[in-house]
C-alpha positions, 0 to 999 in steps of 0.5 A: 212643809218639812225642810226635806226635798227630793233627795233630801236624806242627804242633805245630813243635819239641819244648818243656821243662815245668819243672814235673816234675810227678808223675803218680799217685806213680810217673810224673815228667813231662818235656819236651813231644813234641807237641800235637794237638787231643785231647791232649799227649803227655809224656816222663816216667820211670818211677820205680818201673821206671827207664825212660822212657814216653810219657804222653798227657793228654786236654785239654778246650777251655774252652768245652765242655759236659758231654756232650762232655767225657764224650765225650772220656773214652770216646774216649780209654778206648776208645783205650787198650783198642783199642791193648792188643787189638792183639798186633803189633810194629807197634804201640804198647804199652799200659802203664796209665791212670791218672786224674788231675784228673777225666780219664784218662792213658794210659802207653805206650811210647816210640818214638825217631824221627819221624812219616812227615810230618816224614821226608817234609818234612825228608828228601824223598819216599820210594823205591817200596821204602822206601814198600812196606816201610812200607805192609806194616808199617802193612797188618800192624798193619791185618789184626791190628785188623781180626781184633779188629773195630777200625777205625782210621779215621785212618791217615795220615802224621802218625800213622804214626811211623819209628824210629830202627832203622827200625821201622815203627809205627801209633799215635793210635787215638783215633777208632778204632771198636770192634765193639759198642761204641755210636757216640761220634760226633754224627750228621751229623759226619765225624772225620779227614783229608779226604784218608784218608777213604775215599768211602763214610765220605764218603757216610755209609755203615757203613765196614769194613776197606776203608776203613783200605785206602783210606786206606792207599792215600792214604799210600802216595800222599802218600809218593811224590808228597809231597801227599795224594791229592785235596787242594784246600785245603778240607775240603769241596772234597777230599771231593767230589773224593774222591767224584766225581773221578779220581785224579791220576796219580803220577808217582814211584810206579814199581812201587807204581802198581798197589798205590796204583790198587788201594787207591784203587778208589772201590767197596770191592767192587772194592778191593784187599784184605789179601791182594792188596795184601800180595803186590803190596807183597812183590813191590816189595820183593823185587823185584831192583836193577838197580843192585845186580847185579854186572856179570858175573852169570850170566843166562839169555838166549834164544839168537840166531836160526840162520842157515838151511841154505841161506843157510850153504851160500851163505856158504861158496860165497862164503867158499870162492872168495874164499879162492882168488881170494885165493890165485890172485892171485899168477898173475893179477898177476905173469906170470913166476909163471905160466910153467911149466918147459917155458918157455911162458908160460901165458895168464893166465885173465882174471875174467868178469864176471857174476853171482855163481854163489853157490847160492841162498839157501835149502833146494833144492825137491824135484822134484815127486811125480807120482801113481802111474797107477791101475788096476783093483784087483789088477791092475798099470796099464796100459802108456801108450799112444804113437801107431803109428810114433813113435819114444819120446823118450830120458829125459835130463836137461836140460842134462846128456846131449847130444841124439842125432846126426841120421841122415846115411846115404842112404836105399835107392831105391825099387823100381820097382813090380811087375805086380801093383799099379797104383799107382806110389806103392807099393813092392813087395816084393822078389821078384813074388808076396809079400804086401807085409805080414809073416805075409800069405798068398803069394797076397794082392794078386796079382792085378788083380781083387782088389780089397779086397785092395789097398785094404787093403794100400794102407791098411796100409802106411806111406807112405815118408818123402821 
């Protein structure tokens, strides 16, 4: 285990205890790594093994009761028994508890590196990748205590340590809470950082696994942004922030936005669970580096819109007359060049101007479809009727077939009219006595007394044109 405990920022440098004290006839004590507010963490050498561990003592305040110093001895045995559950390389190794001077020391493992608090501090914030891959570890170690009914309850920078080969581990279990083991913590008290305290521990309500999830949340904040979320100096100030106010939006999280907004959730029914957030951490990290891809990287790319048939058409109209106008120009500019052998000049033709005849942009409308005449079923339509005595006009296109020449012949005179009809306006026929309709009877209309039969070849025939 790293020399840091809980609070450990503050311990400052690492110190030198000369005094080389042997724990238990096998533990030699070494230098000092750090100090918190339960304990000291120690560097010593493992003299029947040769190899060196990490032993934290629990110290006891001077003015403390009996009662709270058994307190601290369960706490601190509670602490040992959580962390030899857990079977995760995210977490510290348990190697024995040896009990020395009335109170317990526990060895573990030694890990060579620094807290999260003292990265962030020495080397600046961290990027949304390295910050992800840190918070995956930390959610391994979590989903592995949580099976063994352990709550963390202190995750936070400071207990969060970053190894020299970049290994990832949660240490400080002390105020862990063990499924069916008896509360160790006065009634009305709240233990850790104001800021890693989820709202319903804030409330005073039976914490779950939701809570270590919102207190992840709040370190993936602090490793971005650099502070923790909520803070506002006091303890009692940051918990009714915590309870009540929004969160400050973060302004270097980048991709880890959805995953810090989806831990920090105040219901826990709605907050991101193990497996929401695993897979919103994995997709950061998998996540490509622009930085990274080879400028000459095969992509798959949408392809360009296609010019229409129409608008093509027009393009090469146009490009079509340009090329010979380009080519024509020699005769529109020199005047030799265009005199043919017989030795006539020919007349340079001079450019019109006018709108461009480019064929019109767009596909060409299809004439319209008339709807074919209806007739009695099984019976072909009937023949359009036309007025008697016009003549049908021809089918012609328009603009295409001349119209027809107007009729220029003399018209025959008309005959002076016969004895048989009073009317000096009808023509007869050519010989006296024949019926002036085609098919009539010899004798119709011959003579003066018949009348009806005038009135009707009078009504029949047409009347001559003038």
């Amino acid at each position: 285990m790293r020399g840091r405990m809980s609070e450990a920022e503050r311990a400052g440098t690492s110190r030198t205890d000369k005094s080389a004290r042997l724990l238990a006839g096998r533990y030699r004590l070494g230098d000092v790594l750090g100090r918190g507010g339960m304990g000291t963490v120690w560097r010593a050498e493992d003299e029947t093994l040769g190899r060196t561990v990490a032993v934290k003592e629990l110290r006891f305040p001077g003015n403390i009761d009996e009662e709270e110093k058994r307190r601290l001895i369960t706490r601190t045995l509670r602490e040992a028994k959580a962390i030899a559950r857990i079977r995760n390389n995210s977490a510290v190794t348990v190697y024995d508890v040896v009990e020395e001077d009335d109170r317990p020391w526990i060895v573990m493992e030694l890990v060579e590196g620094k807290s999260l608090a003292e990265a962030i501090r020495e080397d600046g914030l961290l990027e949304p990748k390295r910050a992800a891959e840190v918070g995956l570890a930390i959610l391994d170690v979590l989903r592995s205590a949580h099976r063994e009914g352990i709550l963390h309850r202190d995750v936070k920078p400071s207990n969060v340590l970053i190894a020299e080969d970049g290994r990832v581990v949660l240490t400080d279990f002390g105020i862990a809470q063990v499924e069916g083991d008896p509360s160790i913590t006065s009634t009305g008290m709240l233990v850790g950082a104001p800021s890693y305290i989820s709202p319903e521990r804030a409330r005073g309500h039976k914490p779950g696994p939701a809570a270590d999830l919102w207190s992840l949340g709040g370190l993936l904040y602090a490793a971005v942004e650099g502070t923790p979320p909520y803070d506002k100096g006091s303890a009692i100030a940051t918990l009714t922030a915590v309870m009540t106010e929004s969160l400050e939006e973060p302004k270097n999280a980048g991709p880890l936005r959805d995953v810090i907004y989806g831990l920090l959730n105040k219901d826990p029914a709605q907050r991101l669970d193990d497996a929401g957030a695993r897979a919103l951490l994995n997709k950061v990290i998998h996540a490509p580096d622009p930085a990274d891809e080879p400028a000459d990287a095969t992509k798959v790319v949408p392809l360009p819109a296609q010019p229409d048939e129409g608008s093509r058409r027009g393009a090469q109209g146009a490009g079509g007359r340009r090329g010979e106008e380009a080519g024509s120009g020699c005769a529109e500019r020199c005047v030799p060049c265009a005199r043919p052998p017989s030795g006539r000049a020919r007349p340079v033709p001079r450019p019109r101007p006018g709108p461009s005849r480019a064929a019109p942009a767009g596909p060409r409308r299809a004439p319209p479809v008339r709807p074919p005449r209806r007739g009695p079923p099984g019976r072909a339509p009937p023949p359009r009727r036309r007025p008697v005595g016009r003549a049908r006009p021809p089918q012609r296109a328009r603009g295409r077939v001349p119209p027809p020449a107007r009729r220029t012949a003399p018209r025959e005179p008309a005959a002076p009219a016969g004895p048989s009809c009073r009317r000096r306006t009808c023509r007869p026929s050519r010989a006296p006595g024949t019926a002036h309709r085609r098919g009539a009877a010899p004798d119709a209309g011959r003579h003066r007394g018949d009348r009806g039969a005038g009135r009707a070849r009078h009504r029949t025939r047409p009347h001559p044109r003038r």
